[in-house]
C-alpha positions as CSV (number, residue, x, y, z in Angstrom):
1,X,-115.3,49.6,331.8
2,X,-113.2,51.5,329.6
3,X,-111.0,54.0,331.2
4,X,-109.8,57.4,329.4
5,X,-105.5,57.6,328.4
6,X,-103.8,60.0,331.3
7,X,-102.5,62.8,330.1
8,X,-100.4,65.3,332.5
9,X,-101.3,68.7,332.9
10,X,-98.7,71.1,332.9
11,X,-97.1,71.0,336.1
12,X,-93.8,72.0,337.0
13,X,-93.0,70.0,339.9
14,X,-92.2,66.1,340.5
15,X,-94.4,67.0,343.6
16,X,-97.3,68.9,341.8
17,X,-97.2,65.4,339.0
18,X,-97.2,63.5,342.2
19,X,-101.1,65.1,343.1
20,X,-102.1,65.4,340.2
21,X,-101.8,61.7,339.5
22,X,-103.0,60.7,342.5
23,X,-106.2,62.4,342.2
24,X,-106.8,61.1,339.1
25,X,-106.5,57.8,340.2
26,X,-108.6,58.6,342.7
27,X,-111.4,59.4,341.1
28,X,-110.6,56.2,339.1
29,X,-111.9,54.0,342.0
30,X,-107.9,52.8,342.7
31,X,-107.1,51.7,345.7
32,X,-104.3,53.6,347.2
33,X,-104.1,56.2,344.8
34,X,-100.9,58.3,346.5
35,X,-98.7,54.6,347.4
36,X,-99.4,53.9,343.5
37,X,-98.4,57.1,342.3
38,X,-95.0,57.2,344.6
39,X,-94.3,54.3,343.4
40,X,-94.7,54.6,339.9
41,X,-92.4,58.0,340.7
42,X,-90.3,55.9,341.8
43,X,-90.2,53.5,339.0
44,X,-90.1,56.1,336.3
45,X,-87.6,58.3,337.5
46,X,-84.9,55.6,338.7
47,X,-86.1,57.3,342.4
48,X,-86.0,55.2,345.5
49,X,-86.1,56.4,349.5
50,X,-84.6,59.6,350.2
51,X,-83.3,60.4,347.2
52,X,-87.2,60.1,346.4
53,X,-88.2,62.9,348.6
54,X,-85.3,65.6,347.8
55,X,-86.4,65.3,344.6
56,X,-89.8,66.1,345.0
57,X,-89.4,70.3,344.5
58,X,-86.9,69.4,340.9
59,X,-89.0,69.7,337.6
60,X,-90.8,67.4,336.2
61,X,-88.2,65.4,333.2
62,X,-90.1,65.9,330.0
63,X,-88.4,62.7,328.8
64,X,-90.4,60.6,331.6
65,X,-93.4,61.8,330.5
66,X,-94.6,59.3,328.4
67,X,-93.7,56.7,330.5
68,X,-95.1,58.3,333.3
69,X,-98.3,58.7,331.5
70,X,-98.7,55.5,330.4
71,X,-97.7,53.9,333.7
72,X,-100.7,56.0,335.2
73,X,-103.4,54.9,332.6
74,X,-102.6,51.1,333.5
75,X,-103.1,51.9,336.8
76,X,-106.2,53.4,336.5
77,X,-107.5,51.0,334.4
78,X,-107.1,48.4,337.8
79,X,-103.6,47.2,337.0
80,X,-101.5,46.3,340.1
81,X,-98.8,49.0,340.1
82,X,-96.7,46.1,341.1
83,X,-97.1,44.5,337.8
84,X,-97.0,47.5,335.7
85,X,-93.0,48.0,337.6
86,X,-92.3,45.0,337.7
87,X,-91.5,43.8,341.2
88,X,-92.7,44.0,344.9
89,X,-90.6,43.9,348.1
90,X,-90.5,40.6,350.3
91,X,-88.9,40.4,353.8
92,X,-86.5,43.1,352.9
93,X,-86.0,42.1,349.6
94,X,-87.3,43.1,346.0
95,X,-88.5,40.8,344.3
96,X,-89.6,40.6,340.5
97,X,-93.4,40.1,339.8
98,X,-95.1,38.9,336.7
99,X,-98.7,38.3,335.6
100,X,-97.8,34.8,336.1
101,X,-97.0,35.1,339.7
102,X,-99.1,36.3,342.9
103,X,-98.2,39.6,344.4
104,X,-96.3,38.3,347.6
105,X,-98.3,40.2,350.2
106,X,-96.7,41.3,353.5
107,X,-98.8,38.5,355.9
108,X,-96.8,36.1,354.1
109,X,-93.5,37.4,355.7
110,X,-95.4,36.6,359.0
111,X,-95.4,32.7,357.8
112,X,-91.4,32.8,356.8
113,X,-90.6,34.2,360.1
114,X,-92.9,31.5,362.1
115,X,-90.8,28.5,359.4
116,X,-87.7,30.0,360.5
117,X,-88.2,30.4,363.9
118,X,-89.6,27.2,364.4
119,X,-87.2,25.1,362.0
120,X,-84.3,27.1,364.3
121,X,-85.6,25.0,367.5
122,X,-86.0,22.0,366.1
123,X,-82.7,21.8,364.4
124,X,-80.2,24.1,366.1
125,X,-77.6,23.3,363.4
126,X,-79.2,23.1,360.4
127,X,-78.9,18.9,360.3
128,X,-81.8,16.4,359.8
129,X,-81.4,13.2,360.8
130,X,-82.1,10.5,358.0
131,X,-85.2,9.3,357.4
132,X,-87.3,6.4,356.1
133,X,-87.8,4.3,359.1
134,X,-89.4,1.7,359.4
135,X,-92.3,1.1,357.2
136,X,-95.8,0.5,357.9
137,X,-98.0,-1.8,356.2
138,X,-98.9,-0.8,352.8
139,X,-95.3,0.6,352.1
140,X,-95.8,4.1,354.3
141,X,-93.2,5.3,356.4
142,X,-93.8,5.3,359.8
143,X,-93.9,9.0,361.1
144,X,-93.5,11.6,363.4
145,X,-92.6,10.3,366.8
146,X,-92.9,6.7,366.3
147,X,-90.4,7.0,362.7
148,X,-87.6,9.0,365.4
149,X,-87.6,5.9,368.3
150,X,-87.4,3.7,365.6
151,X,-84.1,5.1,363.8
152,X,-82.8,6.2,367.0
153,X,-83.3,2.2,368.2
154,X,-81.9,1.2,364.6
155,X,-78.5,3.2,365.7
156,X,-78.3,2.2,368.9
157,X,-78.6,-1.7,367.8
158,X,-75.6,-0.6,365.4
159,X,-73.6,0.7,367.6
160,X,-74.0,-2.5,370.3
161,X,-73.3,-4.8,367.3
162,X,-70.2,-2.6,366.6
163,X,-71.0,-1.9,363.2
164,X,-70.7,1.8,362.0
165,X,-73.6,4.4,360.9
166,X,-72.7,5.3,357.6
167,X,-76.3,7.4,357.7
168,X,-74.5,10.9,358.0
169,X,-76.7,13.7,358.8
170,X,-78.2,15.4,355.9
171,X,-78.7,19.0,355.4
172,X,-82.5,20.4,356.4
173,X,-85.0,20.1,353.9
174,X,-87.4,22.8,353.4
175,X,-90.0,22.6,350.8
176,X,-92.5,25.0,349.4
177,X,-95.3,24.3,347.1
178,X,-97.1,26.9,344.7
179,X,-93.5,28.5,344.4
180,X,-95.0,31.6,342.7
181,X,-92.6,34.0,342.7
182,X,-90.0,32.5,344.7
183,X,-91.0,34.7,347.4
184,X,-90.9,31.7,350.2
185,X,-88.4,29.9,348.9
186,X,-85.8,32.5,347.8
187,X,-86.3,34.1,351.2
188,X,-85.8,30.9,353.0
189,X,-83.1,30.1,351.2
190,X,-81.1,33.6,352.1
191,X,-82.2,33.4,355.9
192,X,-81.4,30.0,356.3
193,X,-78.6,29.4,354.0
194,X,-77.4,26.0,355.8
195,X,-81.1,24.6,354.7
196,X,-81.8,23.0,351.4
197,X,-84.9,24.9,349.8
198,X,-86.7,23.0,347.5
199,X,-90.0,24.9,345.6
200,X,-92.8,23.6,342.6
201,X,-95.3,25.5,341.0
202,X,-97.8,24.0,338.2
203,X,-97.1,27.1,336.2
204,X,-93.7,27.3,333.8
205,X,-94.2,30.7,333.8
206,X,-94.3,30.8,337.6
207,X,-90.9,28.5,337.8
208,X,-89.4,31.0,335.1
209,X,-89.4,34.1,337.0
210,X,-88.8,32.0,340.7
211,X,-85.6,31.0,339.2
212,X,-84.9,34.8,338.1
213,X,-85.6,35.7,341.9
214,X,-83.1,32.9,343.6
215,X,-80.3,34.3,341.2
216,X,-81.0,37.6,341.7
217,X,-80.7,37.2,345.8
218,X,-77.5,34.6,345.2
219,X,-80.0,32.0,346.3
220,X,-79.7,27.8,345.5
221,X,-83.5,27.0,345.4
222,X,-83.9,23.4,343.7
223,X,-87.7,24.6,341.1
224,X,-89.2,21.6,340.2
225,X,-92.5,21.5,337.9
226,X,-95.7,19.7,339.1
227,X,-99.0,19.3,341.0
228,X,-98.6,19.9,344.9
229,X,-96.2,17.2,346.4
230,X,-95.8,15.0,343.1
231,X,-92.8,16.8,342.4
232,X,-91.0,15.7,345.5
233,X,-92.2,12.4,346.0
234,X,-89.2,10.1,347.6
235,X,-87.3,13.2,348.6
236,X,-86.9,13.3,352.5
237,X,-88.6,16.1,353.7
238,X,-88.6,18.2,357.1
239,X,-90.3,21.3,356.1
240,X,-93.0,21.9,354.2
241,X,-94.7,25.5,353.8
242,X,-97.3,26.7,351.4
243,X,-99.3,29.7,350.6
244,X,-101.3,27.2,348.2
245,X,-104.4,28.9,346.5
246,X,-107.5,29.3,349.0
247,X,-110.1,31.5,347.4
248,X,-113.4,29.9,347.0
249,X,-114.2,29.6,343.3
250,X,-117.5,31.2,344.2
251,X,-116.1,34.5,346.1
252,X,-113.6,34.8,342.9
253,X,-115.9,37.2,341.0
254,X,-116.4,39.8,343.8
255,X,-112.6,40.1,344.6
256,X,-111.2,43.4,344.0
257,X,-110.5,44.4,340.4
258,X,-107.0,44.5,340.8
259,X,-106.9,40.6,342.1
260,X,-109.5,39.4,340.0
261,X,-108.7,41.0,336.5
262,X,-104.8,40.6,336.5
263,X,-103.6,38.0,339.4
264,X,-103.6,34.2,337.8
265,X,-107.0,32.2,338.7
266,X,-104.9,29.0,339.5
267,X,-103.2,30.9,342.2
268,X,-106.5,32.2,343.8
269,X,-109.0,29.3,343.3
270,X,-109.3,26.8,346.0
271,X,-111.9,24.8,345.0
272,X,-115.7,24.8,345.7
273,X,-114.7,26.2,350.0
274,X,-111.2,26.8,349.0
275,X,-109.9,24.1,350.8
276,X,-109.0,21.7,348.1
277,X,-105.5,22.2,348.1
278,X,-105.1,21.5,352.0
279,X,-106.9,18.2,351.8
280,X,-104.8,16.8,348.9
281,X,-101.7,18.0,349.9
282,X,-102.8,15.8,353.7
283,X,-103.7,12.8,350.8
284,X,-100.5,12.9,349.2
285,X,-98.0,12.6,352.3
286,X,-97.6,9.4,351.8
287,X,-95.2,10.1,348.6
288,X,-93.0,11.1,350.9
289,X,-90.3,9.2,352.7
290,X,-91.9,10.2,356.2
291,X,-94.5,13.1,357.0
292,X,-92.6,16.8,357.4
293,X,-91.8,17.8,361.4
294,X,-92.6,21.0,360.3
295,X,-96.0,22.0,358.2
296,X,-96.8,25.7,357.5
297,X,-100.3,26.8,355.9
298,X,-100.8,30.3,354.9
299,X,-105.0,30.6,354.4
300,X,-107.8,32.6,354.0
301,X,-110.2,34.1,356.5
302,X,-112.4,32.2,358.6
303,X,-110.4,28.9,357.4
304,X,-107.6,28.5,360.2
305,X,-110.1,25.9,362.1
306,X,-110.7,23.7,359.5
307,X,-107.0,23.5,358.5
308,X,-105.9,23.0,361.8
309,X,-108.5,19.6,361.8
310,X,-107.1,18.2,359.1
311,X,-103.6,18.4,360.2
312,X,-104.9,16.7,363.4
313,X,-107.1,14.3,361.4
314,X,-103.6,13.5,359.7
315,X,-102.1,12.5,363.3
316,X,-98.4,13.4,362.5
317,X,-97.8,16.6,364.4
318,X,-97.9,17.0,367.9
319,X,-98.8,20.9,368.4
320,X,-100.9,22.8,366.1
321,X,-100.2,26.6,366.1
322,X,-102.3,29.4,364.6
323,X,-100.8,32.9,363.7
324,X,-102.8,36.0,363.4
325,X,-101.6,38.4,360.6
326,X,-101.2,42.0,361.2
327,X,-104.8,42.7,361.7
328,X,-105.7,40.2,363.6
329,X,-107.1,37.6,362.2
330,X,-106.2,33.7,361.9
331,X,-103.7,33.5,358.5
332,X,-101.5,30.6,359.7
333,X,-101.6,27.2,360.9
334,X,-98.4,25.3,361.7
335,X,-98.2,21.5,362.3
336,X,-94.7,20.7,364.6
337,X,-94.2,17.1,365.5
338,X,-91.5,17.7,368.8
C-alpha cells in the first residue's frame, strides 16, 4: 500500500508538530502513534528526557524540518521508529538497531535478569570449575550431576596421591546464540563483568553491529559466526541463553506490518511449529565439552510446555523454571542442573 510523503503544516510549536504528527500517523494504522512521534522528536532535535519536555512550548527549528518530515513518512509507511533512529534501549542501556538485527523487546530484559540471578547462586564468585569429565561411550561428556562427582572424585584421588591440581578455576562461561544485536550478550557482559560472554549469529551483518554495541558499552563479548552451537563446539560452557527465532513460518504473514515488512525473516522463523531451533540446539549438546548448568529459552506464546519437555527429555537439568513476561504469559524456560 503506498503511503502519501508527510508534509508539516504550519505550526509554531515543537508541541503543536508533536500532534500533528501523531495524528497523522494515526490515521496511518501505526501502532503507537504519540511514543513514535516523541521519539522521533527526540531523534531529530538531539532531545532526550527533560530537556525533551521544556522544550515542548520553543518553535518548531525550520532546519529539522526535512528530517522531521521524512522521519514521519517512514513511519507511516510501517517502518519501526526504532530502525528509522537507529537504536532501542535494553536494560538501561541504548543500544544501536539495524535492519539486520531484531528490535530487543523489553520481555527479554526479564530473561537477562532470571540468567543473572540464577548464574549469581550457582557461582557466587564468578569461577567455574573445569570441565570434561569423564566421558561416556561414544566420546560424550558425562553431565550435569554425574560429570561434578566425577571431577570432584578425580581431585580428591589427586590430592590422596599427593599430586597437585593444576586444573585452576576458570572464569564463568556464558553463551548466547542468535546474538542479534548484542542485546543479551553485551548486557551480560556489563552486569556480570567477572563472566566470560561468548555470542554467534548466522548473520555478518547481525555480528557487525553486536560488536558496535559491546564497544559502545566497554563490553569484551567473544562474536563468533555460525549455526546455533557449531560455533562453540569444544569450548566449556556453563551458560547458555537464547532468544533463538520461534515464529511459526505459517503465522509469519499475519504478524504486524512493522515485524513482518522490516524485521529479518531468519530471526522470526522457527520452523514449521517454530520449535526447530529448540530441538537442534538439545541435538547439538553433545559438541560441547559437558551440557551447560544453566539453560535460558526465551519463546513464544503457548510454547513454554513443550520447551520445558525437551529440556527434561534432554535429562541434564534438575529444575525446570518458567517465567511469565510482563503480561502474564509463559516467555521463559530455564534448565538449572544444582
Amino acid at each position: 500500500m503506498k503511503h502519501d510523503s508527510y508534509v508539516m503544516p504550519d505550526v509554531q510549536s515543537i508541541r503543536e508538530a508533536f500532534a500533528e504528527a501523531s495524528s497523522f500517523l494515526d490515521k496511518s494504522g501505526c501502532n503507537e502513534p504519540q511514543r513514535s512521534s516523541q521519539l522521533l522528536l527526540e531523534h531529530v532535535l538531539g532531545l532526550s528526557g527533560a530537556a525533551y519536555y521544556m522544550a515542548l512550548a520553543d518553535p518548531f527549528p525550520p532546519a529539522a524540518r526535512a528530517a522531521w518530515e521524512a522521519g514521519v513518512t517512514r513511519r507511516a509507511a510501517g517502518e519501526p521508529v526504532q530502525y528509522i533512529i537507529g537504536e532501542q534501549e535494553f536494560y538501561g542501556r541504548v543500544f544501536e538497531v539495524t535492519p539486520d538485527v531484531l528490535i530487543p523487546r523489553p520481555e527479554t530484559e526479564l530473561l537477562v535478569e532470571a540468567v543473572l540471578k540464577y548464574g549469581a547462586e550457582l557461582w557466587p564468585d564468578g569461577l567455574a570449575a573445569p570441565l570434561g569429565g569423564a566421558a561416556r561411550e561414544g566420546g560424550c561428556a558425562a553431565s550435569g550431576a554425574a560429570q561434578r562427582r566425577d571431577e570432584a572424585g578425580g581431585m580428591a584421588a589427586r590430592r590422596m596421591n599427593g599430586a597437585a591440581d593444576t586444573r585452576a578455576p576458570r572464569p564463568l562461561t556464558a553463551v548466547d546464540i542468535g546474538a542479534g544485536s548484542g542485546a543479551i550478550s553485551v548486557t551480560l557482559a556489563a552486569e556480570a563483568p567477572a563472566w566470560r560472554v561468548c555470542a554467534g549469529d548466522i548473520s555478518p551483518g547481525a555480528l557487525a553491529v553486536a560488536g558496535r554495541n559491546a564497544q559502545r558499552h566497554g563490553t569484551a563479548v567473544d562474536l563468533r559466526l555460525g549455526d546455533l552451537l557449531e560455533p562453540f563446539a569444544g569450548m566449556e560452557t556453563d551458560i547458555l541463553v537464547s532468544n533463538p527465532p520461534y515464529i511459526p513460518g505459517g503465522d509469519i504473514a499475519g504478524l504486524q506490518r512493522e515485524v513482518r515488512d522490516h524485521e529479518p525473516r531468519t530471526a522470526l522463523d522457527g520452523g514449521d511449529d517454530g520449535l526447530d531451533p529448540y530441538r537442534r540446539m538439545m541435538e547439538q549438546l553433545p559438541l560441547l565439552p559437558a551440557p551447560p548448568r544453566l539453560v535460558g529459552f526465551e519463546l513464544g506464546q503457548g510454547q513454554a510446555e513443550q520447551v520445558a519437555e525437551l529440556l527434561r527429555a534432554a535429562g541434564h537439568w534438575s529444575e525446570i523454571v518458567t517465567i511469565d513476561d510482563l503480561a502474564g504469559i509463559p516467555r521463559h524456560v530455564l534448565g538449572i542442573a544444582r
